[in-house]
Structure formats: structure tokens, C-alpha cells
SEKEDO-378974 format. One record per residue (C-alpha): x, y, z; residue in three letters. Coordinates in steps of 0.5 Angstrom, whole numbers, plus 500, padded with zeros to 3 digits. Layout:
N
XYZAla/...
REM end
This chain:
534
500500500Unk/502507498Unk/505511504Unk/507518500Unk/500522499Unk/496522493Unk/497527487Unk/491529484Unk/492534477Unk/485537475Unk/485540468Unk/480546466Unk/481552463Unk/475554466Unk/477557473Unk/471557477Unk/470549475Unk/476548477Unk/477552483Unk/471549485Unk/473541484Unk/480543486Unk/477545493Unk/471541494Unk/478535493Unk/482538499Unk/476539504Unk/474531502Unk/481529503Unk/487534506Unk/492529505Unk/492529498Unk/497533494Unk/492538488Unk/495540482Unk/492546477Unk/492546469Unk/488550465Unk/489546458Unk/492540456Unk/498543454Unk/500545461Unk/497539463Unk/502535460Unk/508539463Unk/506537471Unk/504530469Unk/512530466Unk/515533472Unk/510529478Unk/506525475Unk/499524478Unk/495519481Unk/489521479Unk/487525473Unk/480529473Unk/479533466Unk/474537462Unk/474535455Unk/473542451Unk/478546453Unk/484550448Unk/491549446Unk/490542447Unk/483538449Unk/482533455Unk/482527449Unk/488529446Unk/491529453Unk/490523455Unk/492520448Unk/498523449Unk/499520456Unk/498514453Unk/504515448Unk/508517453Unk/509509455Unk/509511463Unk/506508468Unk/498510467Unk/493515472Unk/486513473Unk/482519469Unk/476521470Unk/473525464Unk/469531467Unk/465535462Unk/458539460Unk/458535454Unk/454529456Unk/454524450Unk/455518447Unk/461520442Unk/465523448Unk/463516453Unk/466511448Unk/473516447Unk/473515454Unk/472508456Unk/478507449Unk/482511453Unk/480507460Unk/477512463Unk/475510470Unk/469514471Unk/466520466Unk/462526470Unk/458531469Unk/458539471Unk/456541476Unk/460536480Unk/457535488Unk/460532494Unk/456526493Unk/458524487Unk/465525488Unk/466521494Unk/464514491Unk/469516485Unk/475517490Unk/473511494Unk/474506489Unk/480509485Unk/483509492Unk/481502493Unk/484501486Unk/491505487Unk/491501494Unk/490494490Unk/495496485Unk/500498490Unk/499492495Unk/500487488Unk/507491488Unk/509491494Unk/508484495Unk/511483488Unk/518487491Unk/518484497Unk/513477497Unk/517474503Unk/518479507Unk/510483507Unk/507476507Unk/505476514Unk/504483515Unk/499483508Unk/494479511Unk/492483517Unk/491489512Unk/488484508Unk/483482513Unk/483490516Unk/480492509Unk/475486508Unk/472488515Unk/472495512Unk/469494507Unk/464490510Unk/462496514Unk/462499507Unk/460495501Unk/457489499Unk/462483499Unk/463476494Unk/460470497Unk/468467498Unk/470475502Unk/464475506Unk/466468508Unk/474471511Unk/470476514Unk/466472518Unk/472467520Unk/476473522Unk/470476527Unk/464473530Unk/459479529Unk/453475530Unk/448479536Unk/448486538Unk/453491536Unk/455498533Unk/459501530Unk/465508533Unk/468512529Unk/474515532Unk/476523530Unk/483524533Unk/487531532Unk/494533534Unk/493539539Unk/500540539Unk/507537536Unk/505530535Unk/509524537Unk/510518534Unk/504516530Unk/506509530Unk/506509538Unk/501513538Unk/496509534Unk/498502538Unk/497506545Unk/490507543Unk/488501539Unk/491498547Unk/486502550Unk/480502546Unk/481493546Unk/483493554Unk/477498556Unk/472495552Unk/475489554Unk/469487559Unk/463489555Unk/465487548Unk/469484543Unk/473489539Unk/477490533Unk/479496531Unk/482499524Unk/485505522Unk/484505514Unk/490509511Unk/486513507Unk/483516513Unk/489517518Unk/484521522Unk/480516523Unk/479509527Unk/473504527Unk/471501532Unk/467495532Unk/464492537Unk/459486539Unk/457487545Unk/458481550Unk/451477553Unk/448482558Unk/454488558Unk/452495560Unk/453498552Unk/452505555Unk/457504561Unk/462500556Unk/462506552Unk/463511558Unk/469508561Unk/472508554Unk/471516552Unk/474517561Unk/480512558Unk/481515551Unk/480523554Unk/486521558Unk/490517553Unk/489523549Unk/491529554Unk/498525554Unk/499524547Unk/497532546Unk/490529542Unk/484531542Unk/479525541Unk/472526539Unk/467520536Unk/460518532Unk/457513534Unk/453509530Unk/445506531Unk/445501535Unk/443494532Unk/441487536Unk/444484530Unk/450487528Unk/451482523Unk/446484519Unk/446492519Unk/454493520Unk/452498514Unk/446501517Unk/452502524Unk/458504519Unk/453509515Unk/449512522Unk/456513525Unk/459517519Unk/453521520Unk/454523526Unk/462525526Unk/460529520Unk/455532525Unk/460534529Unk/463540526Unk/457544530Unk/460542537Unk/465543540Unk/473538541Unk/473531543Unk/465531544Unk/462523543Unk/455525539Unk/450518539Unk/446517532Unk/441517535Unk/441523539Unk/440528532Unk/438523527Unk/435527521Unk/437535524Unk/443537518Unk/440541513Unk/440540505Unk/439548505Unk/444552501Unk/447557506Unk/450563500Unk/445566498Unk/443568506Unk/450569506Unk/451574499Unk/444578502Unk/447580509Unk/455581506Unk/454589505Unk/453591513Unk/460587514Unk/463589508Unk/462596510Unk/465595517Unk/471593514Unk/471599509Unk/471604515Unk/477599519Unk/472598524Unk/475593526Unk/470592533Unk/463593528Unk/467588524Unk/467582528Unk/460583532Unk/457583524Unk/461578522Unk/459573529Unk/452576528Unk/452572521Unk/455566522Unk/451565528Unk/445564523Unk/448561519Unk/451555523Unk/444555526Unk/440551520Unk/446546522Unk/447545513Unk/452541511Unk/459543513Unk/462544507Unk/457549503Unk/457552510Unk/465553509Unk/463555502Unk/459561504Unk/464564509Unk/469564504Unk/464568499Unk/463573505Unk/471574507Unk/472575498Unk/467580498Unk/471584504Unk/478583501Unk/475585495Unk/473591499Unk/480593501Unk/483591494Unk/485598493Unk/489598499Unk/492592500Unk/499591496Unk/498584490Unk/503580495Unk/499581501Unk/492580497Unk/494574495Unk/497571501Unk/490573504Unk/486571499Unk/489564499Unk/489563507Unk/481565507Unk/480558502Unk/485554506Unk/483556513Unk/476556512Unk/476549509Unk/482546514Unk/477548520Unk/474542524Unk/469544527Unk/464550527Unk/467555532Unk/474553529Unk/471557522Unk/468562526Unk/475562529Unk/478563524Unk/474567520Unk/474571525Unk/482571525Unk/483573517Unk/477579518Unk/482582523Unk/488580518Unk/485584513Unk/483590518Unk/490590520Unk/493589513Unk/490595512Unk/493599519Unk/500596519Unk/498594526Unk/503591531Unk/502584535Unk/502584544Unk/508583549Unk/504577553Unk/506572548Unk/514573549Unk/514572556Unk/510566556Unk/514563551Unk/519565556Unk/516562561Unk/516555558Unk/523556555Unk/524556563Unk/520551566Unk/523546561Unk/530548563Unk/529546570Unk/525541570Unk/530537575Unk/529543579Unk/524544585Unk/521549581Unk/513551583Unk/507556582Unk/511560587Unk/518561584Unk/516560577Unk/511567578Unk/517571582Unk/522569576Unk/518572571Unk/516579576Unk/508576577Unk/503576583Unk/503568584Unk/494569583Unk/495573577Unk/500569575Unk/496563575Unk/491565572Unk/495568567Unk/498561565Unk/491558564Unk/488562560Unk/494562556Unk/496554555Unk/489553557Unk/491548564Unk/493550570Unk/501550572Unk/501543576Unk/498540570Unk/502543565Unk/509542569Unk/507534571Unk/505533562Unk/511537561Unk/516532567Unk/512526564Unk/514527557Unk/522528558Unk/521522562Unk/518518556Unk/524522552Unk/529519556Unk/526512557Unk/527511549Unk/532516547Unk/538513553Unk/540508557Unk/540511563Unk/536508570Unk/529509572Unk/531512578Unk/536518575Unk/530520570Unk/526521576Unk/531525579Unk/532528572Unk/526530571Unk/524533578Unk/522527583Unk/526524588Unk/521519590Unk/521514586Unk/515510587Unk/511516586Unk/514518580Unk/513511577Unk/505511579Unk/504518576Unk/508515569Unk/503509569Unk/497513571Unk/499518564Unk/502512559Unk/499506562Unk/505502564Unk/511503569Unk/517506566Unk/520499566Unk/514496562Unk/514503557Unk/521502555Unk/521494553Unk/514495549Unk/517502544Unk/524501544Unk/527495539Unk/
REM end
């Protein structure tokens, strides 16, 4: 299976169609790599110098048209994309050119969401096939053992998606006894901060899950590669369990798991089923549900199916946002930088509340912050105006939540009032960066609240009150995350004791350091070097 991201190349010499496509790919899959041509001339250029997995191109465009480019492609004698022709002109003439040229799909404009997740689906499905077939063809003996796990893992994915040949569903069935009640979890996990290993990151929380659902289910947990964020959780629920018990334990778990590892772990839980069996699909698909439904809520929130079924709206958000932009954009135009958020909250408060698909939410408020910039195109020198105007499309759509849009709209309205004022930014920030530069440099000492407080010239209340709001924990948690984490550091990258990490990291009682580490990381020191150090 292919680790480097997938390169997509969309060709059109229309920019609205294939600005259009190009962000509606980003916002279903951030990790993929986009690429723009407006013809098949320059389409052929990127294609030499990086060649694209996945191809979609219109057929009617100057210079060089979306046929000839593909024909040329294949006399290139280089390794094929999958191509999908994407076109106003829907006709058998163009259809039969394109299955010659093994297209993979042919689209018609408009192109929605739902018609391009299945496609991405299945020519992800096609690249991942291909790419295993390669790698076991490289590598049969060492891959062998390795590559049926995955195997397995994907069969049970797309159990959960599709439906199987007679012969898969039968793997599937000796791999995992779904007969009785169960449901489906999808996990939703995202870096608060510097990440860490995402190897150990991913075998600490399939532990966890597998060991708190434990008692109350049997589990199997996958991470499909497709969807790094996500993790699906499976679970039959054993005879007589508490199901809604089982759960807690696992979110109270996950949540603490997550404060070490600098995660933040949310969740859609399916509908339940008294026979799993037979509705994994109806779990898989109401779980999805309710992870897209999580935009409106906050970070790590753990939404049931069931809970909301039927409140997203289908509603089209941009002409309410088209008809209410005047207000704010006058806002703007008078650098009233105060007035501009109040507008702005204002109208992104109605238009999250008709809870409408994400994505044409996201698509409105970028409508509304263009209409802004467009307002202070005359002020704003071209290389500020072009950086603005690319970190509105990137930052609106890389928004996981609704309060992160507004956030961040929020943010980018500000930008461009003070692009327009040449502000300057506060000193609070630099002595809290110093703050952390000092703590970190004295991690063996005795240092507390107090002391750090008088370091940096504060009241100790303030001070603490200071820190909170801006690391978001108070001191000690921050102090004993931060110890914690330079013992794990130590514990892997060096050969010494136990008892002179401790010491390095500001505990003299040995025992109490090993009970604090286990309690963060779920093995005692000892145990965590043995298990991720080889």
C-alpha cells in the first residue's frame, strides 16, 4: 500500500469549474496533494515533472482537449493514471472515446460531493490494490504475514461499506463473529500540538480501546489508510453487557490517553443493532452520520446516531450569506475592526443554525470574507492580497469544527483590517514562550507555581490565572504533562535508570514517579521501554 499522499491533477480551462473541484477534493481528502492545469498542454507538462495518480479533465478546452490529452498520456509508455473525464458535454460519442481510453468514470457538470466521494472511493480502492500487488511482488516473503492483516482489515472495511462476493463475506465471518447485537464507533482523532510518533500513537489507542471494551464487547479496531484521522471500532457486545456503560468507560479512557499524546479524541456513534450481522452497513453509515454532525460541536464530543438523526439540513447557505454581506463588508471598508466581528458573529450565528452540510457552510463564509477582500483590494499591495486571499479558501476548509470556521473567519476578517493598518501584534505571548523555555530547562529542579510566578516578576494568583488562559490547564497539569514527557523521551532515546530519569525529571520518590507515569501512559516505565523501544 502506497504511504507518499495521493497526487491529484484536475484540467479545465474554466477557473470556476476547476477551482471548484479542486477545493471540493481538498475538503474531502486534506491529505492529497492538488494540481491545476488549464488546458492539456500544461496538463502534460505537470504530468512529466509529477506524475498524477488521479486525473479529472474536461474534454472541451483550447490548445490541447481533455482526448488528446489522455491519447497523449498513453503514448507516453509511462505508468497510466486513472482518469475520469469531467464534462458538460454528455454524449455517446464522447462516452465511447473515453471507455477506449480507460477512463475510469465520466462525470457530468455540476459535480456535487456526493458524486465524487464514491469515485475517490473506488479509484482509492483501485491505487491501494494495485500498490499492494506491487509490494508483495517486490517483497512476497517479507510482506506475506503483514499483508494479510491488512487484507483482513480491509475486508472488514468494506464490510462495513459494501457488499462482498460470497467467498470475502465468508473471510469475513471466520475473522469476526458478528452474530448478535453491536454497533459501530468511528473515532476522530487530531493533534493538539506537536505530534508524536504516530506509530505509537495508533498501537496505544487500538490498546486502549481493546482493553476497555474488554468486558463489555469484542472489539476489532481499524485504521483505514485512506483515513488517517479516523478509527473504526467494531464492537458485538457481549451477553448481558451494559452498552451505554462500556462506552463511557472508553470515552473517560480515550480522553485521558489523548491529554498525554496531545489529542483530542471525538467520536459518531452508530445506530445500534440487535443483529450486527446483518445491519453493519446501517451502523457504519448512521456512525458516519454522526461524525459529519460533529462540525457543530465542540472538540472531543462523542455524538450517538440516534441523538440527532434527521436534524442536517440539505439548505443551500450562500444566497442568505450573499444577501447579508453588505453590512459586514462596510464594516471592513471603514476599518472598524470591532463592528466587523460583531457583523460578522452575527451572521455566521444564522447560518450555522440551519445545521447545513459543512461543506457548502464553509463555501458561503468564504463567499462572505472575498466579498470583504475584494472591498480592500485597492489598499492591500497584490503579494498581501494573494496571500489573503489563499489562506481564506485553506483555512475556512481545514476547519474542523464550526467554532474553528468562525475562529477562523474571525481571524482572517482581523488580518485583513490590519493588512490594511499595518498594526503590530502584543508582548504577552513572549513572556509566555519564556515562560515555557524556562520551565522546560529546570525540569529537574524543585520549581513550582511560586517560584516560576517570581521568575517572571508576577502576583502568583495572576500568574496562575495568566498561564490558564493561555496553555488552556493550570500549571501543575502543565508541569507534570511536560515531566511526563521528558521521562517518556528519556526512557526511549537513552540507556539510563529509572531512578535518574526520575531524578532528571524532578521526582525524588521513585514510587511516586512510576505510579504518575503509569497512570498517564498505561505501563510503568520499565514496561513502556521494553514495549517501544526495539
Amino acid at each position: 500500500m502506497a504511504t507518499d499522499p495521493i497526487e491529484i491533477l484536475i484540467v479545465d480551462d474554466e477557473p470556476k469549474q476547476r477551482r471548484g473541484l479542486a477545493a471540493m477534493v481538498r475538503m474531502l481528502r486534506p491529505d492529497y496533494r492538488v494540481h491545476e492545469a488549464k488546458n492539456g498542454k500544461e496538463a502534460l507538462e505537470l504530468a512529466h515533472r509529477k506524475p498524477p495518480d488521479i486525473v479529472f479533465t474536461d474534454i472541451q478546452m483550447p490548445i490541447v482537449n481533455g482526448i488528446e490529452f489522455v491519447e497523449h498520456l498513453h503514448q507516453d509508455g509511462s505508468k497510466l493514471p486513472k482518469v475520469v473525464f469531467v464534462s458538460v458535454y454528455h454524449e455517446f460519442g464522447y462516452a465511447q472515446q473515453a471507455v477506449r481510453l480507460g477512463a475510469k468514470d465520466y462525470l457530468v457538470k455540476p459535480v456535487s460531493p456526493d458524486h465524487l466521494e464514491p469515485i475517490l472511493v473506488q479509484l482509492e480502492r483501485q491505487i491501494s490494490k494495485e500498490s499492494m500487488e506491487q509490494s508483495a511482488a517486490d517483497s512476497l516473503s517479507q510482506q506475506l504475514a503483514q499483508s494479510k492483516t491488512v487484507y483482513i482489515d480491509h475486508l472488514l472495511y468494506r464490510w462495513m461499506t459494501e457488499e462482498l462476493q460470497p467467498a470475502e463475506y465468508s473471510e469475513v465471518q471466520a475473522a469476526f463473529d458478528s452474530s448478535g447485537p453491536g454497533n459501530v464507533i468511528i473515532l476522530e482523532t487530531w493533534p493538539t500540538a506537536a505530534s508524536q510518533d504516530e506509530h505509537e500513537w495508533r498501537q496505544m489507542l487500538k490498546r486502549a480501546v481493546q482493553q476497555t471494551l474488554g468486558p463489555y464487547a469484542d472489539a476489532v479496531v481499524l485504521s483505514p489508510e485512506h483515513e488517517k484521522e479516523h478509527m473504526y471500532v467494531i464492537a458485538k457486545w457481549k451477553f448481558g453487557a451494559a452498552e451505554a456503560q462500556g462506552l463511557e468507560k472508553l470515552r473517560n479512557a480515550l480522553a485521558q490517553l489523548g491529554q498525554m499524546y496531545n489529542r483530542v479524541i471525538g467520536a459518531g456513534i452508530g445506530a445500534e443493532s440487535a443483529c450486527l450481522e446483518a445491519d453493519i452497513r446501517t451502523c457504519c453509515s448512521t456512525a458516519r452520520q454522526a461524525l459529519l454532525y460533529l462540525f457543530y460541536y465542540h472538540e472531543g464530543m462523542w455524538l450517538a446516531h440516534s441523538a440527532h438523526a434527521g436534524q442536517l439540513s440539505l439548505a443551500d447557505p450562500s444566497a442568505t450569506a450573499a444577501k447579508e454581506s453588505l453590512p459586514l463588508e462596510e464594516a471592513v471598508t471603514s476599518g472598524n475592526t470591532e463592528l466587523a466581528l460583531l457583523t460578522l458573529a452575527d451572521i455566521l450565528e444564522r447560518l450555522a443554525a440551519g445545521y447545513g452540510l459543512p461543506f457548502r457552510l464553509k463555501c458561503s463564509v468564504i463567499q462572505l470574507l472575498l466579498a470583504c477582500l475584494k472591498r480592500a483590494e485597492l489598499v492591500i499591495d497584490d503579494a498581501g492580497y494573494r496571500q489573503l486571499t489563499e489562506r481564506i479558501d485553506q483555512e475556512i476548509l481545514a476547519a474542523r469544527r464550526a467554532k474553528d470556521m468562525k475562529a477562523a473567519a474571525a481571524r482572517l476578517l482581523t488580518d485583513i483590517i490590519q493588512q490594511m493598518k499595518k498594526d503590530k501584534g502584543a508582548r504577552s505571548e513572549w513572556i509566555m514562550t519564556k515562560c515555557k523555555e524556562y520551565m522546560e530547562e529546570h525540569l529537574h529542579e524543585d520549581i513550582g507555581l511560586d517560584l516560576v510566578a517570581q521568575r517572571f516578576y508576577y502576583n502568583a494568583s495572576y500568574f496562575s490565572i495568566l498561564f490558564k488562559n493561555h496553555f488552556g490547564v493550570s500549571f501543575t497539569d502543565y508541569l507534570v504533562k511536560t515531566r511526563m514527557q521528558r521521562a517518556r523521551h528519556l526512557l526511549l532515546q537513552s540507556d539510563q535508570k529509572v531512578a535518574d530519569i526520575a531524578k532528571a525529571v524532578g521526582y525524588k520518590d521513585i514510587k511516586y514517579f512510576n505510579k504518575v507515569f503509569k497512570k498517564m501512559f498505561l505501563h510503568s516505565p520499565d514496561e513502556f521501554r521494553r514495549t517501544f523501544t526495539s
